[in-house]
C-alpha positions as CSV (number, residue, x, y, z in Angstrom):
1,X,0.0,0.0,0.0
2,X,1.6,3.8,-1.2
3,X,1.6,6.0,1.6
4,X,-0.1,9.3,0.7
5,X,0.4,11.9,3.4
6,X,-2.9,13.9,2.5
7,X,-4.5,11.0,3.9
8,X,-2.9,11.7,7.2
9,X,-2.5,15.4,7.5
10,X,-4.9,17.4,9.1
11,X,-2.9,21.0,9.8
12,X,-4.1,24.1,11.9
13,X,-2.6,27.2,10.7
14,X,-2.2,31.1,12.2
15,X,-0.7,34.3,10.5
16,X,-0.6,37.3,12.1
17,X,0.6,40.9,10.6
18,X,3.0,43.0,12.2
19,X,0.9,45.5,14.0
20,X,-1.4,42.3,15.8
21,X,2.0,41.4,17.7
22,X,3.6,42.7,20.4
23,X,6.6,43.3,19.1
24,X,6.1,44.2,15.6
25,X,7.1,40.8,14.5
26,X,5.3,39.1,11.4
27,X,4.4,35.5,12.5
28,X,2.9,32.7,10.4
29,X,2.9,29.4,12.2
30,X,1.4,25.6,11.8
31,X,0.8,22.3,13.2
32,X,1.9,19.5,10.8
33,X,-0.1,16.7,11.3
34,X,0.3,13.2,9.5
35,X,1.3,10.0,11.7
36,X,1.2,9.1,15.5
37,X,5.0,7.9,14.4
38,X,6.4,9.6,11.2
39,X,9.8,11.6,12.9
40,X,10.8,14.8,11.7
41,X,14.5,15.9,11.5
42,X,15.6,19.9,11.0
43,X,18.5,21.2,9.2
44,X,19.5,24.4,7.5
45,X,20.1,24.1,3.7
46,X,24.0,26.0,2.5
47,X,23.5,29.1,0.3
48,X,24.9,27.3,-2.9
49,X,25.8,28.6,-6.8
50,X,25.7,26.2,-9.4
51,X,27.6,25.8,-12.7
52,X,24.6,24.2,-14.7
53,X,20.6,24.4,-13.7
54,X,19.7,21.8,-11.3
55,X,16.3,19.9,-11.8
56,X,13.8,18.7,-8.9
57,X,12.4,15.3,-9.4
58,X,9.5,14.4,-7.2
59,X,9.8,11.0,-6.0
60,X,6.2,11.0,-5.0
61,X,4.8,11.5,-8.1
62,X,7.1,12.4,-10.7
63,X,6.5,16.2,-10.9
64,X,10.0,17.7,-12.5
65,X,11.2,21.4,-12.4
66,X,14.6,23.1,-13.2
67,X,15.8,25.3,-10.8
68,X,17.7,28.7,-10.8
69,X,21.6,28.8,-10.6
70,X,21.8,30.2,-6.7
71,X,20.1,28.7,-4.0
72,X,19.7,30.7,-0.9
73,X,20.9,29.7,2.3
74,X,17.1,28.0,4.3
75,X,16.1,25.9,7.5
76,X,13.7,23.4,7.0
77,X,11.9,20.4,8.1
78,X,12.1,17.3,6.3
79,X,10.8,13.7,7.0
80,X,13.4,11.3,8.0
81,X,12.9,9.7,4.6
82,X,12.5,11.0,1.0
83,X,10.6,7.9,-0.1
84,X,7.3,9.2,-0.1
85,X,8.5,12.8,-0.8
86,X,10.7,15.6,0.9
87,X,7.9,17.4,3.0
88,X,10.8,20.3,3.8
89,X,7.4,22.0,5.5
90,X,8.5,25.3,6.9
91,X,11.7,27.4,7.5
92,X,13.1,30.7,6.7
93,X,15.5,31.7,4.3
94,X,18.5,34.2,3.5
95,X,16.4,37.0,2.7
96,X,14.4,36.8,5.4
97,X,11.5,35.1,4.0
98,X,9.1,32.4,5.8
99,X,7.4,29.5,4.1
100,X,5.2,27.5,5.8
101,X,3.4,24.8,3.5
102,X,1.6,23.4,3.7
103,X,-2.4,23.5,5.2
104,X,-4.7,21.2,3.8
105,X,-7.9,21.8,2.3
106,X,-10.8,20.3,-0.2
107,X,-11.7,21.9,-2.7
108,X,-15.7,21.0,-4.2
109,X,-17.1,18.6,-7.2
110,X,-18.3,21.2,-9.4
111,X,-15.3,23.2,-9.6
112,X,-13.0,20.0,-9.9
113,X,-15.2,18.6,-12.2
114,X,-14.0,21.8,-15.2
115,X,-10.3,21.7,-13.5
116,X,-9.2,18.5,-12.0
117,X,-6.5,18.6,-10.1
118,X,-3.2,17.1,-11.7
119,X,-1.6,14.2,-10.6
120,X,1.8,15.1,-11.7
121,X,1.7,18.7,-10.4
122,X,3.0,20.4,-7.8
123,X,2.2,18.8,-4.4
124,X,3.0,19.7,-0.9
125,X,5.8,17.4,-0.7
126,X,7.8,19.8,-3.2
127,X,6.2,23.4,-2.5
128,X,9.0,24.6,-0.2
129,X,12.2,23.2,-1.4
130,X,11.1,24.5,-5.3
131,X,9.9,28.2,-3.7
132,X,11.5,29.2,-0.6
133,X,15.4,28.8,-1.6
134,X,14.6,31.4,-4.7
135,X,12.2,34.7,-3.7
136,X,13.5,37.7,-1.4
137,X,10.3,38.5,-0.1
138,X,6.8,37.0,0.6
139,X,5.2,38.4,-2.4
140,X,7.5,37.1,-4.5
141,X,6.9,34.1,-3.2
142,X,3.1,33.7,-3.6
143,X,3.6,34.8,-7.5
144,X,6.4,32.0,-8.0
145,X,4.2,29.3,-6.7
146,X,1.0,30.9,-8.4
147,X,3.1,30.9,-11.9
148,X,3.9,26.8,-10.8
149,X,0.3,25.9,-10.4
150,X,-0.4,27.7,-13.4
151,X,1.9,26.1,-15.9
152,X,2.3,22.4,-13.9
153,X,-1.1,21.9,-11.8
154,X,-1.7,21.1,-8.5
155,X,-2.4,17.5,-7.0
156,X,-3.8,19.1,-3.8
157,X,-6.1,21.8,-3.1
158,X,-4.2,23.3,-0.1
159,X,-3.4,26.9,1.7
160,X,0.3,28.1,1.9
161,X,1.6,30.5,4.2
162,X,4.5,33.2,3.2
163,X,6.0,35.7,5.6
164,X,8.7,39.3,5.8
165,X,9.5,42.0,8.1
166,X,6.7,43.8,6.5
167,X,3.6,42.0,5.2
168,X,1.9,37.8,5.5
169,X,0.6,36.5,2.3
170,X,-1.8,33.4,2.6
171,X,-2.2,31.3,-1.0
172,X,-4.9,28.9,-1.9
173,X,-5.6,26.7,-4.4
174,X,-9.1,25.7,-5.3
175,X,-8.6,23.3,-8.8
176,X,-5.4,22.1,-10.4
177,X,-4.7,25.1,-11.8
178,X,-7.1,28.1,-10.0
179,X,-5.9,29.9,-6.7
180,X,-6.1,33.1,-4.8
181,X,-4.1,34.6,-2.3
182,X,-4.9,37.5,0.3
183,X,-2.3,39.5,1.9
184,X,-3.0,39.7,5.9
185,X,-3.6,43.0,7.0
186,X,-1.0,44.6,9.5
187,X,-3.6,44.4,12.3
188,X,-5.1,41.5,11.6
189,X,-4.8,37.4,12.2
190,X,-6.3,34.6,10.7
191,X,-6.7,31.1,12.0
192,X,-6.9,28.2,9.4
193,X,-8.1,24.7,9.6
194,X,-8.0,22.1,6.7
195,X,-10.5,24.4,4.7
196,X,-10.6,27.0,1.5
197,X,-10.7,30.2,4.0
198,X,-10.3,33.5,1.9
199,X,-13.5,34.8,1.4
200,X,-14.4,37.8,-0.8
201,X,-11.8,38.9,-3.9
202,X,-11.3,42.4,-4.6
203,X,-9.6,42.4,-8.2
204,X,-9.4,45.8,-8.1
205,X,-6.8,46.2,-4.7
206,X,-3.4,44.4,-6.0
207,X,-1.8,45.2,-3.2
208,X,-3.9,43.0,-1.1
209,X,-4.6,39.8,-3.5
210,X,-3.1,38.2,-6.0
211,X,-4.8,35.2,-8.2
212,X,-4.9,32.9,-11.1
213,X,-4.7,34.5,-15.0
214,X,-8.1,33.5,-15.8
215,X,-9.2,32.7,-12.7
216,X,-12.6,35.3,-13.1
217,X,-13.3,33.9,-16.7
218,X,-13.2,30.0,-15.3
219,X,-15.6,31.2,-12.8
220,X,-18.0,32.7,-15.3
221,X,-18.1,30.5,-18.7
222,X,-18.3,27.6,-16.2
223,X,-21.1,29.2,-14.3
224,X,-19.5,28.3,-11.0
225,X,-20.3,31.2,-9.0
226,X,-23.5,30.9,-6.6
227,X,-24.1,34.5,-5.9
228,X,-25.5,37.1,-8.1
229,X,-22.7,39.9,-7.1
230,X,-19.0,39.4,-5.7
231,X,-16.6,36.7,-5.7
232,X,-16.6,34.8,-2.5
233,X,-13.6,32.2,-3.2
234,X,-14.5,30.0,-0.4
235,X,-18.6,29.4,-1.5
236,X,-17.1,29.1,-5.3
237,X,-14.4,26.5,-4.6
238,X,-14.9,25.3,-1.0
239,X,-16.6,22.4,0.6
240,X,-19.4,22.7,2.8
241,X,-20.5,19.4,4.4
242,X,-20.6,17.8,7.9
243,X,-17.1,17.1,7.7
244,X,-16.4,21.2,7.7
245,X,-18.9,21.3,10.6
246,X,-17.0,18.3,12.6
247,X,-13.5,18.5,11.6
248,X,-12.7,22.2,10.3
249,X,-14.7,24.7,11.6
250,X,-14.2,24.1,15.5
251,X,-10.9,24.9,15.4
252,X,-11.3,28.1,13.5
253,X,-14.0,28.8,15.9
254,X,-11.3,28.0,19.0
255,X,-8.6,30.1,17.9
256,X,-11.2,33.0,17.4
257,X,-12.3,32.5,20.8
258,X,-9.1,32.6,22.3
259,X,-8.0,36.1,20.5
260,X,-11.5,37.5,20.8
261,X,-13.2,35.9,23.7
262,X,-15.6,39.2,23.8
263,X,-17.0,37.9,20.4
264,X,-19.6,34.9,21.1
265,X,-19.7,32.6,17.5
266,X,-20.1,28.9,17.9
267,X,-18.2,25.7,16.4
268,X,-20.0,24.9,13.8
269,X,-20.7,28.0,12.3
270,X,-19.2,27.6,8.5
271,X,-19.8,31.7,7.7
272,X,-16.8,32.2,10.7
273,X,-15.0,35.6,9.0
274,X,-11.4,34.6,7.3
275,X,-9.5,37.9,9.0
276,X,-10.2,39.0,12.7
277,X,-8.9,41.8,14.7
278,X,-8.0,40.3,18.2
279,X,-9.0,41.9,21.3
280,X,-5.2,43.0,22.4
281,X,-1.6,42.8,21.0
282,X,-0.3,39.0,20.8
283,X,2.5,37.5,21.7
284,X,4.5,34.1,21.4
285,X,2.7,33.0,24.2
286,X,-0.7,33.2,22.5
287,X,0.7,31.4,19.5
288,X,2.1,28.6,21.2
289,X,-1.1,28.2,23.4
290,X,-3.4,27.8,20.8
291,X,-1.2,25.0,18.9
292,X,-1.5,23.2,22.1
293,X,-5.0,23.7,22.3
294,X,-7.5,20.7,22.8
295,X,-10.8,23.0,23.4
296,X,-9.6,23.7,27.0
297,X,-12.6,25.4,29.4
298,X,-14.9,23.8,26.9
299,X,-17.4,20.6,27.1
300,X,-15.2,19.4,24.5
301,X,-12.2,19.2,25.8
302,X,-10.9,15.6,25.5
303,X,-9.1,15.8,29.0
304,X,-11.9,17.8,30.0
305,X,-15.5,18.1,32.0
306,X,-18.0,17.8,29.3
307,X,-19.9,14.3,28.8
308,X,-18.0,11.1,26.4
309,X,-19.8,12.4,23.3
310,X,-18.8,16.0,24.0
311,X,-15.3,15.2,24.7
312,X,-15.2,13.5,20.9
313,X,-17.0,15.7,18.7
314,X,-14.7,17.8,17.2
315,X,-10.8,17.3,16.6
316,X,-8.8,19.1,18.7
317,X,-6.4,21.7,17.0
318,X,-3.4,19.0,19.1
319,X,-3.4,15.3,18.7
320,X,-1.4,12.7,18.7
321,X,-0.7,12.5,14.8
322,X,1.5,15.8,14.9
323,X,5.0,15.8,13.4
324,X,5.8,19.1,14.5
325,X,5.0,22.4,15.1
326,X,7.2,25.9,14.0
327,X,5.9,29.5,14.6
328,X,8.3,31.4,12.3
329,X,8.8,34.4,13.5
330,X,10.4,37.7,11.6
331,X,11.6,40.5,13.9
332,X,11.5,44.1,13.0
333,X,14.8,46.4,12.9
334,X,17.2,43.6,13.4
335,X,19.5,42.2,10.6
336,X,17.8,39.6,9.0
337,X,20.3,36.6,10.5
338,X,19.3,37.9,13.6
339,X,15.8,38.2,12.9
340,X,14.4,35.2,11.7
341,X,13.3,32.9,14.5
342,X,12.3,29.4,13.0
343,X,10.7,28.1,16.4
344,X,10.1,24.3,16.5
345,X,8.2,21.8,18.8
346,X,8.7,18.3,18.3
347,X,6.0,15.9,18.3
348,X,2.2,16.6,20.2
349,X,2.2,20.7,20.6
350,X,0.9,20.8,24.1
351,X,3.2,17.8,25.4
352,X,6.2,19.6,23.8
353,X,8.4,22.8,23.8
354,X,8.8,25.1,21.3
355,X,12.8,25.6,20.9
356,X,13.8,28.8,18.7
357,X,16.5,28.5,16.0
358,X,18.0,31.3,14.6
359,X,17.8,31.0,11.0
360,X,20.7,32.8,9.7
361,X,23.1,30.2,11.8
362,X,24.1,27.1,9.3
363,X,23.7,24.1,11.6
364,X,21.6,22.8,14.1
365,X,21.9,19.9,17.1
366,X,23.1,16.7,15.7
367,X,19.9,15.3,17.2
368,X,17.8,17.5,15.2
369,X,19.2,15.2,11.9
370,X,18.7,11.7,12.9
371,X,15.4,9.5,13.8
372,X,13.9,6.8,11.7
373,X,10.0,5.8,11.9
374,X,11.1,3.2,15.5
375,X,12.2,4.7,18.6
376,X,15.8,5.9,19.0
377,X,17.2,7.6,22.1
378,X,19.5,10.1,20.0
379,X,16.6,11.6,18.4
380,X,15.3,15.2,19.2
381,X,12.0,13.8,17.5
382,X,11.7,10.4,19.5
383,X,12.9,12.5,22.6
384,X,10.2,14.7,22.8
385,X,7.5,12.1,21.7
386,X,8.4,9.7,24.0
387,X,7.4,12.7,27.4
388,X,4.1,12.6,25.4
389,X,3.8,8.8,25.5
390,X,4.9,8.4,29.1
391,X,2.3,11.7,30.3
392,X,-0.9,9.9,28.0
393,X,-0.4,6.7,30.4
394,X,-1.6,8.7,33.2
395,X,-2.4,12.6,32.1
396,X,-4.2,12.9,35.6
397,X,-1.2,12.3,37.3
398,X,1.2,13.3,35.3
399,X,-0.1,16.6,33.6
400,X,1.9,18.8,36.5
401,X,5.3,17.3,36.0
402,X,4.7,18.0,32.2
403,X,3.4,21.3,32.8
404,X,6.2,22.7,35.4
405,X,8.9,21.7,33.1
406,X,7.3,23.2,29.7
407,X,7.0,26.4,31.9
408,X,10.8,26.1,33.4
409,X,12.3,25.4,29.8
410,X,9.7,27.9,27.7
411,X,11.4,30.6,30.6
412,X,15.2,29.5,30.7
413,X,15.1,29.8,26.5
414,X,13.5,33.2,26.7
415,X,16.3,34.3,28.6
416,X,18.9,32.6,27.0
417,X,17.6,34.1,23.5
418,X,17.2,37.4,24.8
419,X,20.8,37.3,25.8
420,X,22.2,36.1,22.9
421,X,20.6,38.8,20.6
422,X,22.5,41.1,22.7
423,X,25.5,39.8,22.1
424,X,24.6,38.9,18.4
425,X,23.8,42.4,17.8
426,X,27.4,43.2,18.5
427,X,29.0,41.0,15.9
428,X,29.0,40.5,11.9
429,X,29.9,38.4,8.9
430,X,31.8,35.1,9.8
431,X,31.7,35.4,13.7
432,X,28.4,36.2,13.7
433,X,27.0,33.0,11.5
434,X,29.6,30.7,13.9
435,X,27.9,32.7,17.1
436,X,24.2,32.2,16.1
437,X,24.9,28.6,15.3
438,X,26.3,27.6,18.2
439,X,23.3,29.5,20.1
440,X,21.2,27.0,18.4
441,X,22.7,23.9,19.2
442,X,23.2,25.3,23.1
443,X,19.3,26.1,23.3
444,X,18.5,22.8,21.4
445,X,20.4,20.9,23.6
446,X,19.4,22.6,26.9
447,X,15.7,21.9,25.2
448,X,16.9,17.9,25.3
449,X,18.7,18.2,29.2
450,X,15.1,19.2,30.6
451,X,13.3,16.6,28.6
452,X,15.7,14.0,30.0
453,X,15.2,15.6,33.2
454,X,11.3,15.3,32.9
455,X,11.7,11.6,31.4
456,X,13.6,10.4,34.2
457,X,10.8,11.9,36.6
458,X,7.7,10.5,34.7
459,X,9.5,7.2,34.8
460,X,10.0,7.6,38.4
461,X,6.3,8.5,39.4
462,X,4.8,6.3,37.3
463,X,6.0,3.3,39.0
464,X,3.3,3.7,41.5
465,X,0.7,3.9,39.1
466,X,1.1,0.7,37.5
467,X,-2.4,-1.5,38.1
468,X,-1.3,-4.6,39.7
469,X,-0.4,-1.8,43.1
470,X,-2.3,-3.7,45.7
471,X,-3.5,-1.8,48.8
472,X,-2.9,-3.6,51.9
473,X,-4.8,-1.3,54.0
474,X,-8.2,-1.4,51.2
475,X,-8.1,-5.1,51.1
476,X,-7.5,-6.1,54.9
């Protein structure tokens, strides 16, 4: 049986523009979801110049592209095998440029049915190593891939997210060869969940959205538009079914209501708006909360107080089948190998840690490399998974030791980060790069002391939770 990773993935996906953060930082971030057990290894890709033009071969599905000459320097996150495809995902390049790809989505019958999608097009699997290495800023970025899907096809209806210091581009495409794309406004977020999202089009404001050729004349010779006046991508090309209802639209909604808790909307609500205005500034924190989310201080909170069929209605925004999470983050008025932050949690979000890697640095941890799909102790991937696996034996018990040492490590990087910007701020050219990269392997690796740390202590505890205890005093 072929592995196909779209049967698997199920992403969750936020962008932010630089006025919604606290900082001024641009931040586009995502939950990759596929397998219980499918590691994830990191690395950061050379800048290299070739002689002759290099060609990408798919080995998914065959797709083949040649490439430019110069290939900028980029981190990413590929699987720890190419069989099925290199699934790069995320990472930040040279220019200071963010690619996250990519988000799932369905696109309907009707449309498909006067553009099918292609089966030797462009797929997730190649988005990011064929895009991100070869645009200098985000718009660029959403015209290269929009010119690819154009003259190759697409495979997949998905939603890919692109990121500068200045502005957040979000790209979907609704056939094989039809997308859109809707730049986020400065103030604004957006929460995305294995759905077509963007809503209305306004071809008259380029600055804002960017699309398809002929993407208006498919629409109208193929009569595919259900209202009599605008162009609402999501009700022309989107799906609409129970599945949105169950699967989808609960996460949207749970994002939403964690950035505007003063707005009341509920789950299953498929009009939920594509861009929101949160309620205050946000910060890392909020990020990283709602990728660990599970519908906490809801009835449906797996781990929580509703009833059983509550508790399992909708799919929580973390499971158990997530690869990895990033939150790539661009800082204003830095230089941009200081200012691209390509933070990374292995495994399940919310029993993991989000570790920051500076992306102008040119290595990372050796554990960050290695891990195949069985258990391995020299794994960051396996390392990390394995606290999740020993905290889901007994979550009741447990949940505190996990919790304390999430807080105690999320704190200690914060400070060590902070500290090394001051110091990298100080520096240029070679000692700089040699500086940045051994920051990374030094947070990485403290990241992997206090996940020993917290292994050795779930190990401990659990020894007395094992059900063949027998209590002397109970039975007597």
């Amino acid at each position: 049986m072929s592995f196909n990773k779209n049967d698997f993935s199920a992403c969750t996906s936020i962008l932010a523009g630089k006025n919604a953060t606290l900082d001024g930082s641009t931040i586009i971030a995502r939950n990759e979801d596929s397998k219980s057990a499918w590691p994830k290894h990191m690395q950061i890709h050379a800048h290299k110049e070739y002689a002759e033009t290099q060609e990408f071969v798919s080995p998914d599905n065959g797709f083949k592209i040649k490439l430019p000459q110069i290939r900028a320097k980029y981190s990413a996150t590929p699987e720890w095998t190419d069989k099925f495809g290199v699934f790069e995902e995320d990472g930040i390049n040279e220019y200071g440029v963010a690619m996250s790809a990519t988000e799932s989505a369905y696109a309907n019958e009707r449309v498909l049915g006067y553009d099918p999608l292609v089966k030797g097009g462009i797929s997730e699997e190649a988005m990011l190593t064929v895009v991100l290495p070869y645009i200098h800023t985000a718009r660029e970025g959403v015209k290269r891939l929009g010119q690819l899907i154009e003259k190759y096809g697409t495979s997949e209806s998905n939603g890919i997210l692109f990121s500068d210091s200045t502005e957040v581009w979000y790209l979907e495409t609704g056939s094989g060869h039809q997308w859109v794309a809707q730049r986020i406004p400065d103030d604004s977020y957006a929460v995305v969940a294995n759905q077509l999202a963007i809503q209305e089009i306004d071809f008259s404001r380029p600055d804002d959205f960017m699309y398809a050729t002929n993407i208006q004349e498919f629409v109208t010779e193929n009569h595919l538009n259900p209202h009599a006046d605008g162009f609402n991508f999501r009700n022309i090309f989107g799906t609409h079914d129970l599945s949105d209802e169950i699967y989808s639209t609960p996460r949207v909604w749970y994002g939403q209501k964690i950035f505007n808790p003063e707005i009341k909307q509920e789950p299953m609500n498929q009009e939920l708006p594509f861009i929101r205005k949160a309620d205050r500034l946000l910060g890392l924190d909020d990020f990283k909360y709602v990728l660990g989310s599970h519908f906490q201080n809801t009835p449906y909170d797996p781990l929580g107080f509703g009833t059983e069929d509550q508790k399992h209605k909708f799919r929580p925004i973390s499971l158990a089948k997530t690869q990895e999470s990033h939150i790539l983050q661009i800082r204003p008025d830095l230089p941009k190998e200081i200012a691209g932050i390509h933070w990374l949690a292995m495994g399940v979000t919310a029993q993991s840690v989000f570790i920051p890697t500076y992306a102008g640095a040119t290595d990372v941890h050796p554990a960050y490399k290695v891990g195949k799909q069985k258990y391995s102790k020299d794994s960051a991937y396996w390392t990390y998974k394995l606290v999740g696996v020993l905290v889901d034996g007994h979550y009741t018990e447990l949940q505190n030791l996990l919790k304390d040492a999430q807080k105690d490590t999320t704190i200690t990087l914060s400070n060590m980060l902070h500290e090394s910007d001051q110091t990298a701020k100080t520096l240029t050219g070679e000692k700089l790069v040699k500086y940045l990269t051994e920051q990374n392997i030094k947070m990485q690796q403290l990241g992997l002391d206090k996940m020993e740390q917290l292994i050795s202590e779930l190990v401990t505890a659990s020894t007395d939770l094992s059900v063949l205890n027998f209590n002397t005093d109970a039975n007597l």
